[in-house]
C-alpha positions, 0 to 999 in steps of 0.5 A, a space after each residue: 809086775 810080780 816079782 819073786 825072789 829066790 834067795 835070802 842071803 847077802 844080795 837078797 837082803 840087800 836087794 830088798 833094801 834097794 827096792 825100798 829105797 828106790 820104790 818111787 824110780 821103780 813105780 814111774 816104770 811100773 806103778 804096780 810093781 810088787 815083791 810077793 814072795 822071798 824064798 829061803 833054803 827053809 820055806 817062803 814068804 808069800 802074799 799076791 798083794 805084795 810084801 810089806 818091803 818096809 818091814 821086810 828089810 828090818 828081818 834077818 830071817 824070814 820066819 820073823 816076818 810073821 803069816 805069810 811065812 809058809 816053813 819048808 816049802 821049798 823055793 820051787 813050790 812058790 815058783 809054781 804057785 805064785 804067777 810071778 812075771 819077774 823072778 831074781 835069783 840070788 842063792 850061793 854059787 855052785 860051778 860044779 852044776 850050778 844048784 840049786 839056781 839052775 833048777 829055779 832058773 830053768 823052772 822060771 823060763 819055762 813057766 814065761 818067767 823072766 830072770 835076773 840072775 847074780 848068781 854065776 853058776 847056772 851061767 858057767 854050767 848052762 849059759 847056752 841053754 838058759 839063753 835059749 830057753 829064754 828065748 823060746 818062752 818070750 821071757 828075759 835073762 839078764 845077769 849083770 851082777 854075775 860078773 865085776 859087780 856094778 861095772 855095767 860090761 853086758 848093758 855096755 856091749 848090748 845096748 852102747 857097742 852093738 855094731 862093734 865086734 868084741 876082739 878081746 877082753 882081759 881084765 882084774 874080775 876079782 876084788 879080794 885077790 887084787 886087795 891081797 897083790 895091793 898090800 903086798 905091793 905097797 906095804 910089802 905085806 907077805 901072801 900070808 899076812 895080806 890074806 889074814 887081813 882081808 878074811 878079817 875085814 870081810 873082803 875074803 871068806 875063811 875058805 879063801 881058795 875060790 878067789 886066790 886059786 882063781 877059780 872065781 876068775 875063771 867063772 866069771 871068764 867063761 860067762 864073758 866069753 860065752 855072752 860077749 864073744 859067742 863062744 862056747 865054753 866051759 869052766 875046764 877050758 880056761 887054764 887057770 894060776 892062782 896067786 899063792 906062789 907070788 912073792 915079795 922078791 917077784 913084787 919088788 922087781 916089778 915095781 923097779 921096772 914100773 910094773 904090778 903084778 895082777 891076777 888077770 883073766 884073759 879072753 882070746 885065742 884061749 882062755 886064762 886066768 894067771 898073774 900078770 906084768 901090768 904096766 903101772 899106767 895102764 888103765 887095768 892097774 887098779 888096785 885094792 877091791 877094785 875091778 877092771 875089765 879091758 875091752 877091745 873091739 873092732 870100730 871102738 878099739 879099746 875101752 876099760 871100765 873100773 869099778 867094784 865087784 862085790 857086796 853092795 855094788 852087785 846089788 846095783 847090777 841088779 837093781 838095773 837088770 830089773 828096771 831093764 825088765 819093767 822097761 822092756 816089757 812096759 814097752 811091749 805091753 
């Protein structure tokens, strides 16, 4: 199989690593599983023999890999021109139209291209015709790494829960405000401090509004709601509270009545994201980077899952989507 992959950031990167290290599981699916091309915002590697994952995984940029670099071309250029079966998608999220991932998204589908995807926001704008036009041109669309990172909840539902209806889902979906609520909660840390501290250490980007406003919840709310629960949903349906107006005083009288207080998203009759009472035991009352997604269901009942949802852990969701892929279509080879 031919892969691409369409983005050099973080996941990118790190995706190559993954690729590196785990080449001997990838070929025992597929001994002639290959990378040939790696895009960027300006230009692509390209190469039909496949990249040299050894050396791609030392270079920063791409421009440093050295012939088969082609400098600004653009990422639908080597879409069209490489004859790719499996395309991961991993450039920056936009929720207000999901660029420029929709575009190479939709391209991919409709050239019988399957997709991984970490990027949540083709998902949040198109779920609905991305899944159907994936399913009109015979190809695959897996997404794992776009909600709770390495949590496995749509391979959870799809392959271990198919007979069971999904009743509800709530869950803490994002690591750098649950990290913020901890440190106030154990080290009586003011909002203001605790979000210092996690820009500092990189769990929080200097613009931290997309996680203390909720909005990253949210996204990842409408992608649950529309993959789990058949819904129909839009990122402006999910009423939305941030954790900026929480307190120490609403933090100290919590913990006196045995409870935290979390950024939980919720997925019934409506569609929220808001801080939230939480049981001290409950299994969604995980604290630090961690996230955790509650579901219940009308034959398993309930059952939580806890993991981390950011960086390297994302990778691992993808890693898995793109094994998924090599299974499936070793199987209807």
């Amino acid at each position: 199989m031919k892969a691409l992959i369409i983005g050099f950031g973080f996941i990118g990167r790190d995706l190559v690593k993954a690729f590196y290290e785990k080449k001997d599981a990838i070929r025992k699916i597929d001994r002639d599983f290959k990378v040939i091309g790696v895009s960027h915002s300006k230009g692509y590697l390209h190469n039909d023999e496949g990249l040299d994952l050894q050396r791609l995984q030392h270079i920063k940029n791409l421009e440093d890999y050295g012939s088969s670099y082609h400098a600004g071309e653009s990422s639908l250029g080597l879409i069209e021109k490489s004859e790719a079966d499996l395309m991961v998608e991993a450039t920056p999220t936009r929720i207000k139209d999901g660029e420029p991932g929709l575009t190479f998204i939709r391209k991919a589908l409709n050239s019988g291209i399957s997709v991984v995807t970490s990027n949540k926001g083709p998902l949040v704008v198109a779920f609905h015709e991305l899944t159907r036009l994936a399913e009109k041109n015979g190809c695959e669309l897996l997404y794992e790494g776009t909600v709770a990172g390495a949590i496995p909840i749509f391979s959870l539902v799809r392959e271990c829960l198919q007979g069971d209806r999904v009743l509800r889902i709530s869950g803490i979906l994002n690591g750098t405000t649950n990290y913020i609520l901890s440190r106030m909660y154990f080290d009586e840390m003011s909002f203001e401090l605790a979000l210092k501290e996690a820009q500092e250490r990189g769990i929080s980007e200097r613009d931290s509004s997309y996680d203390v406003d909720g909005i990253d919840a949210a996204c990842k709310v409408v992608i649950l709601a529309n993959a789990l629960m058949n819904r129909n949903v839009k990122f402006e349906d999910v009423e939305i509270t941030g954790i900026r107006g929480i307190t120490q005083e609403a933090l100290s009288l919590a913990k006196k009545s045995n409870f935290a207080i979390k950024l939980i998203g919720t997925i019934d009759s409506t569609l929220e994201v808001a801080p939230k009472l939480v049981p001290i035991n409950h299994p969604l009352c995980v604290h630090g980077t961690l996230n955790a997604v509650h579901l219940e269901t009308d034959l398993a009942k309930e059952i939580t899952l806890v993991g981390y949802g950011a960086g390297r852990e994302t990778v691992s969701a993808v890693l898995n989507d793109v094994l998924t892929v090599l299974r499936k279509k070793k199987k209807a080879a």
